[in-house]
VOBA-1610 file (N, C-alpha, C; in pm, whole numbers, padded with zeros to 5 digits, always signed):
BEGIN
Unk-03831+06986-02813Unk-03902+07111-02798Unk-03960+07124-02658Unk-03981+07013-02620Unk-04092+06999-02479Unk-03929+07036-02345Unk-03852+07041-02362Unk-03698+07051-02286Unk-03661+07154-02276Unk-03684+07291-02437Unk-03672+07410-02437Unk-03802+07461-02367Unk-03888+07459-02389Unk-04020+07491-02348Unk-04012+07495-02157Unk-04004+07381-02147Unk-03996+07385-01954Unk-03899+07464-01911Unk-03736+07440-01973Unk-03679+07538-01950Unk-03719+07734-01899Unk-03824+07732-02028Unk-03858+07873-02020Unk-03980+07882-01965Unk-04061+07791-01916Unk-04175+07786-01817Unk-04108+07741-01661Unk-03999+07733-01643Unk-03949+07718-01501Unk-03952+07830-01443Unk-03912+07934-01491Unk-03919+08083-01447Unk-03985+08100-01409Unk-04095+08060-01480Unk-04248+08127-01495Unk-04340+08155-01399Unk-04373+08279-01259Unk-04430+08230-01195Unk-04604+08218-01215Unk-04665+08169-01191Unk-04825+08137-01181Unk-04878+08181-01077Unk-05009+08261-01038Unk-05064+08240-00977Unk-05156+08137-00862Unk-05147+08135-00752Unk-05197+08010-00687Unk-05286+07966-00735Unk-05326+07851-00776Unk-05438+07754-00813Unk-05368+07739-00956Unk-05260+07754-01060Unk-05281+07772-01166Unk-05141+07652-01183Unk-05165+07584-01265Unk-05043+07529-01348Unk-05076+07485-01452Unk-04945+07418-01499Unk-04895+07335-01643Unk-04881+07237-01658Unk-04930+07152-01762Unk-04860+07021-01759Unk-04894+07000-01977Unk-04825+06874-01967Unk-04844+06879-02138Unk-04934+06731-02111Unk-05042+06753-02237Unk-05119+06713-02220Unk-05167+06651-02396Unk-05246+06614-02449Unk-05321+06560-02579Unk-05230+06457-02625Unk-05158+06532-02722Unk-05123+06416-02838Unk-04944+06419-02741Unk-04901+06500-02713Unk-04768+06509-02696Unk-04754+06396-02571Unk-04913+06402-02483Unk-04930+06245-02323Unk-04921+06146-02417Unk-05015+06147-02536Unk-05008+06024-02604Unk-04866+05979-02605Unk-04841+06079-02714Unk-04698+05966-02776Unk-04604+05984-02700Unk-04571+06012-02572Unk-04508+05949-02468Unk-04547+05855-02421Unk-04658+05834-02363Unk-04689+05684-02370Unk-04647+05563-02469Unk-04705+05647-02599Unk-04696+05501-02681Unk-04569+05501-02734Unk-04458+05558-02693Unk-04342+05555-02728Unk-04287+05464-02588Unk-04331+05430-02489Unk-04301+05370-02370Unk-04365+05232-02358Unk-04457+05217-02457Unk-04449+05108-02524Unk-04398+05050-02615Unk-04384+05103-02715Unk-04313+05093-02853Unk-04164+05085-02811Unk-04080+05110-02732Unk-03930+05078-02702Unk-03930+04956-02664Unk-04026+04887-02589Unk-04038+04748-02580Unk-04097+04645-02653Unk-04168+04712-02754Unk-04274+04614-02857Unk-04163+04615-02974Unk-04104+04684-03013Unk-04048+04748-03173Unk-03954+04642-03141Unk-03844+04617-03088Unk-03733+04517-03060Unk-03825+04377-03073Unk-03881+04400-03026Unk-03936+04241-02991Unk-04008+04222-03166Unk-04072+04304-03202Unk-04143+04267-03354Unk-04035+04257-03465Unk-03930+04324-03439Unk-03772+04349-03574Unk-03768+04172-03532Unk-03701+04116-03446Unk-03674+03996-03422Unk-03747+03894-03469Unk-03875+03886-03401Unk-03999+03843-03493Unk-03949+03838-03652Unk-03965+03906-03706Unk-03948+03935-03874Unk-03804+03858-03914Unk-03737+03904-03829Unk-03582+03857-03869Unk-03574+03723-03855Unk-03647+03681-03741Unk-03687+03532-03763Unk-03764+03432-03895Unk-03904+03533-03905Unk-03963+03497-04012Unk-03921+03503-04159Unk-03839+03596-04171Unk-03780+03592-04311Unk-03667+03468-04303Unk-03582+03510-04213Unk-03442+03420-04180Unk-03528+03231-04238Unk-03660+03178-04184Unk-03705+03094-04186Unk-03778+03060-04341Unk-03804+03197-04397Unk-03860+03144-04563Unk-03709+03211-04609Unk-03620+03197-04617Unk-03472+03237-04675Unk-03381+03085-04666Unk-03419+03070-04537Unk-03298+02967-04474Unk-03177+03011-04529Unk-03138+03110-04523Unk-03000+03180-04544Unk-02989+03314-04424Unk-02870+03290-04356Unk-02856+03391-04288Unk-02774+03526-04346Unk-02728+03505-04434Unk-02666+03654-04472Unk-02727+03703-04545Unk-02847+03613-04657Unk-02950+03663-04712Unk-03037+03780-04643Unk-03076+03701-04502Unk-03112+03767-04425Unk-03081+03916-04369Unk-02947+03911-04344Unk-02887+04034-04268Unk-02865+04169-04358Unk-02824+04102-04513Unk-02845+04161-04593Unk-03008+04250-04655Unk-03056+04203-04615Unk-03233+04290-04631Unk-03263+04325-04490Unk-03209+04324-04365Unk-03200+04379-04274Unk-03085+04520-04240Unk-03052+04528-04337Unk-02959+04578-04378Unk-03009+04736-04468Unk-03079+04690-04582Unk-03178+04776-04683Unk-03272+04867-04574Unk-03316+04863-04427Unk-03439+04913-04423Unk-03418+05046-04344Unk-03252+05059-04305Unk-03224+05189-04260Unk-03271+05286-04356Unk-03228+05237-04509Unk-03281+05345-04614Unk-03368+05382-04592Unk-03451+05297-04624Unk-03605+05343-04567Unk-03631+05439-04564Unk-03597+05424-04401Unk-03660+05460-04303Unk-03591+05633-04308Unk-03436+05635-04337Unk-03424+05748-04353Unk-03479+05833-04449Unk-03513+05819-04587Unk-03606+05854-04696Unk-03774+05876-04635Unk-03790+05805-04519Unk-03924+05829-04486Unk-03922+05971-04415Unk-03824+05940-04353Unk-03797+06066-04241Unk-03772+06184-04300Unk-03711+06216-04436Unk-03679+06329-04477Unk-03796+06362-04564Unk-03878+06278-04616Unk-04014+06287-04683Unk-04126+06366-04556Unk-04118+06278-04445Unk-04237+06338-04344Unk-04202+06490-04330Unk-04030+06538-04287Unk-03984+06654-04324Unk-04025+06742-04381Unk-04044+06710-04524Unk-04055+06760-04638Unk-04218+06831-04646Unk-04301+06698-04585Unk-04430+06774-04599Unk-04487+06830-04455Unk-04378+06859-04355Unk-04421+06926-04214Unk-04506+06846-04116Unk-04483+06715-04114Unk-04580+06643-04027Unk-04465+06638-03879Unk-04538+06647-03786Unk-04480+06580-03657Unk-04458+06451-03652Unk-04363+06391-03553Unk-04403+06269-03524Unk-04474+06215-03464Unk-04585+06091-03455Unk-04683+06149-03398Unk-04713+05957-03439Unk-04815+05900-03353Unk-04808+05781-03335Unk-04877+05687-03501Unk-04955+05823-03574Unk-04969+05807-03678Unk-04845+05763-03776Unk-04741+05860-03783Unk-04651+05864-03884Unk-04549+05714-03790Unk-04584+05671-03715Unk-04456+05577-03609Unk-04539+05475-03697Unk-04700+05463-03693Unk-04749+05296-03766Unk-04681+05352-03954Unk-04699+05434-03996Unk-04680+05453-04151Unk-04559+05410-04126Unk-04448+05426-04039Unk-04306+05410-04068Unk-04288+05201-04069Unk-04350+05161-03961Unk-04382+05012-03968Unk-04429+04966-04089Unk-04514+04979-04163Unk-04561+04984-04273Unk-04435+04962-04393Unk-04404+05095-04351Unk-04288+05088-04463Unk-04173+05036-04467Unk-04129+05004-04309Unk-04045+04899-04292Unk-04046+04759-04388Unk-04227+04737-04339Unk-04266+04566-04400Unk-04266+04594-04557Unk-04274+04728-04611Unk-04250+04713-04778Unk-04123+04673-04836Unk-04069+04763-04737Unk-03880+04775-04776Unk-03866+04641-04760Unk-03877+04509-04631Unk-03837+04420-04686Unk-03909+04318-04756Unk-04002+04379-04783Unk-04094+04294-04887Unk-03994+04314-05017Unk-03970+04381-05066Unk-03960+04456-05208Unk-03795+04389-05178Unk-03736+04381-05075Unk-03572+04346-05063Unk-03556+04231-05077Unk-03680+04087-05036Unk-03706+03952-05050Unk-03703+03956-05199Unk-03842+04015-05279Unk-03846+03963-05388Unk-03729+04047-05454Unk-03630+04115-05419Unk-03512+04149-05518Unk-03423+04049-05494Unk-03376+04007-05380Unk-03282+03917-05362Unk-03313+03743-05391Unk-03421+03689-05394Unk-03480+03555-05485Unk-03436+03597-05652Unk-03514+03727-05691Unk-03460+03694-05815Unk-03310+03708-05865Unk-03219+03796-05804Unk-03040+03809-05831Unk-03031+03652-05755Unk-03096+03585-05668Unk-03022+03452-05590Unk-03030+03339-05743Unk-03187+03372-05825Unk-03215+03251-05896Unk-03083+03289-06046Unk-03094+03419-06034Unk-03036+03463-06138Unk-02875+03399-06120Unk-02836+03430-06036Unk-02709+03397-05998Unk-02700+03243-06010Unk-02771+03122-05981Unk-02773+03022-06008Unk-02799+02972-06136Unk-02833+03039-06202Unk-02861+03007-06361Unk-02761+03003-06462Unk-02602+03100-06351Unk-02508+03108-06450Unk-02460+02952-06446Unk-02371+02955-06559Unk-02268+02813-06560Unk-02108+02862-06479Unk-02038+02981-06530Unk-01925+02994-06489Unk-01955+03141-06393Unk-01864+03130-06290Unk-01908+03258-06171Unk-01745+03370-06251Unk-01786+03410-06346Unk-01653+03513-06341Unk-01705+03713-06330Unk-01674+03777-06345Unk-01748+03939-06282Unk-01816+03965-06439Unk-01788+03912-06572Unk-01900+03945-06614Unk-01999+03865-06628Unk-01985+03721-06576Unk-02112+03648-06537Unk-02189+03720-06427Unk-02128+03720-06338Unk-02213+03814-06240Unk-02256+03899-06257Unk-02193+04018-06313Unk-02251+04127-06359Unk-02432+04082-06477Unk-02378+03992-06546Unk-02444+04002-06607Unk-02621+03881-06516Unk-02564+03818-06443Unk-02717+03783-06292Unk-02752+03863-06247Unk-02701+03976-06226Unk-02721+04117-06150Unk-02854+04193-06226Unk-02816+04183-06364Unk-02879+04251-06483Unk-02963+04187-06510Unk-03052+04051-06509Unk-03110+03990-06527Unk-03157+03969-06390Unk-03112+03915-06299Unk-03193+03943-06146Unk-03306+04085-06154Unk-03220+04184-06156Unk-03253+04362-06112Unk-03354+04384-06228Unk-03290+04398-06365Unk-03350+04487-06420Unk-03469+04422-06544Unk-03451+04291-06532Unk-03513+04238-06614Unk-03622+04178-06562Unk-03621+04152-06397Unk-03775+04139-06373Unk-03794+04267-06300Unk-03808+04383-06350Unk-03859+04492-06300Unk-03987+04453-06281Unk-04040+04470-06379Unk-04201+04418-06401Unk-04263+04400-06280Unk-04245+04273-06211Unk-04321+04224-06104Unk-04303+04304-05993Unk-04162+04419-06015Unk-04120+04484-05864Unk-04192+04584-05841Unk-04214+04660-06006Unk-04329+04787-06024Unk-04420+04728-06017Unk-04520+04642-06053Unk-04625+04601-06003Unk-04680+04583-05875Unk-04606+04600-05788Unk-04606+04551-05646Unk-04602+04730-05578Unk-04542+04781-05653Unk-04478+04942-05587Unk-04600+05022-05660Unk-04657+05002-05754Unk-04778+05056-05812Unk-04921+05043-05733Unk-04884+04934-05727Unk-05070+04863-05625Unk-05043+04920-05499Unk-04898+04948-05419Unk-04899+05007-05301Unk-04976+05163-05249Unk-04853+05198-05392Unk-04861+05364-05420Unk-05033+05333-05451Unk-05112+05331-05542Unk-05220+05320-05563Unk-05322+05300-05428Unk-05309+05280-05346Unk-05391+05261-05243Unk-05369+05381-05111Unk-05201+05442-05109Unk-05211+05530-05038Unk-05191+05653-05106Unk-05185+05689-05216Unk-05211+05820-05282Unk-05337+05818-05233Unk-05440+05816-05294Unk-05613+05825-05295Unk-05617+05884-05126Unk-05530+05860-05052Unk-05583+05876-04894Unk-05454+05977-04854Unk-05385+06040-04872Unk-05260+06165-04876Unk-05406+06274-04932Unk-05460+06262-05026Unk-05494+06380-05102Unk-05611+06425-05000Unk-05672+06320-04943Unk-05808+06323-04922Unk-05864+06489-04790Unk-05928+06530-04822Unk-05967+06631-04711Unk-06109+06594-04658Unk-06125+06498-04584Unk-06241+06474-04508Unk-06206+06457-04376Unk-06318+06421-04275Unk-06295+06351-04095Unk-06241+06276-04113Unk-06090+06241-04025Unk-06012+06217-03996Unk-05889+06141-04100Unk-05900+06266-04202Unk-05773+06232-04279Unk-05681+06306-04219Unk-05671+06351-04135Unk-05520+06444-04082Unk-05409+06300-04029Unk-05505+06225-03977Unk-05453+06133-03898Unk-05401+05973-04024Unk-05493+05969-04083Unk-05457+05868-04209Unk-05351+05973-04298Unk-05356+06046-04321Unk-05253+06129-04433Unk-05089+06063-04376Unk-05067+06097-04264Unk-04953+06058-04178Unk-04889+05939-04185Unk-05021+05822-04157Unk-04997+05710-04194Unk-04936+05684-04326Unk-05060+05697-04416Unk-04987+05685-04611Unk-04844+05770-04638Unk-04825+05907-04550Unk-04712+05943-04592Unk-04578+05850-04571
//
């Protein structure tokens, strides 16, 4: 927007003493986006390390590195959905939700890994049936975990007080 905009303020002439520049939230998150191109790489790695190290499996790994494009695209069409900008608020909510996605992708893949080891013979309806017992049979602990989340950032989406514009973004 800021590309169309100059475009049509290039024309523009001003009177002497008078100009333009962009300024508040739009200086911000250029800045902190000129940080964040160098921090964000460096923290994914971090993680990819730290999981890779409580996994000690690397395709385990790549595989829940794998899950968090979803995410992230579901986040993006959600922020969409309720008209927020991007904005350095909704950039930490998206981190956030990164660390859920592979939270929630760890404890899915331990339980299909234990499940899968529990069979005796590996044939597709053994598997199928670790899959079913991995996934759907410890739901339980996965909704429990997605409940206590949701539960802490609903209460702060709804809220209309000082400075929920800026937390709403975040929880979204």
């Amino acid at each position: 927007y800021k590309d169309d905009a100059n475009k049509l303020l290039k024309d523009l002439k001003l009177p002497d003493g008078y100009y333009f520049e962009w300024s508040g939230q739009s200086e911000f998150l250029q800045q902190a986006m000129s940080k964040l191109s160098f921090i964000i790489p460096i923290v994914l790695m971090f993680i990819f390390i730290l999981i890779y190290l409580a996994l000690k499996n690397l395709k385990y790994t790549l595989i829940i590195f794998c899950t968090l494009p979803f995410a992230l695209s579901g986040g993006v069409f959600y922020i969409d959905y309720l008209g927020f900008n991007i904005s350095i608020a909704v950039i930490v909510g998206f981190m956030a939700l990164l660390g859920v996605a592979a939270e929630t992708s760890i404890v899915m893949m331990l339980y299909l890994d234990e499940a899968y080891k529990n069979i005796k013979e590996k044939t597709d309806i053994a598997l199928k049936n670790a899959i079913y017992h991995g996934a759907v049979l410890r739901l339980r602990p996965k909704l429990m975990t997605l409940f206590a989340i949701l539960g802490g950032l609903i209460p702060i989406m709804y809220i209309n007080s000082i400075g929920s514009e800026v937390m709403q973004r975040v929880a979204a």
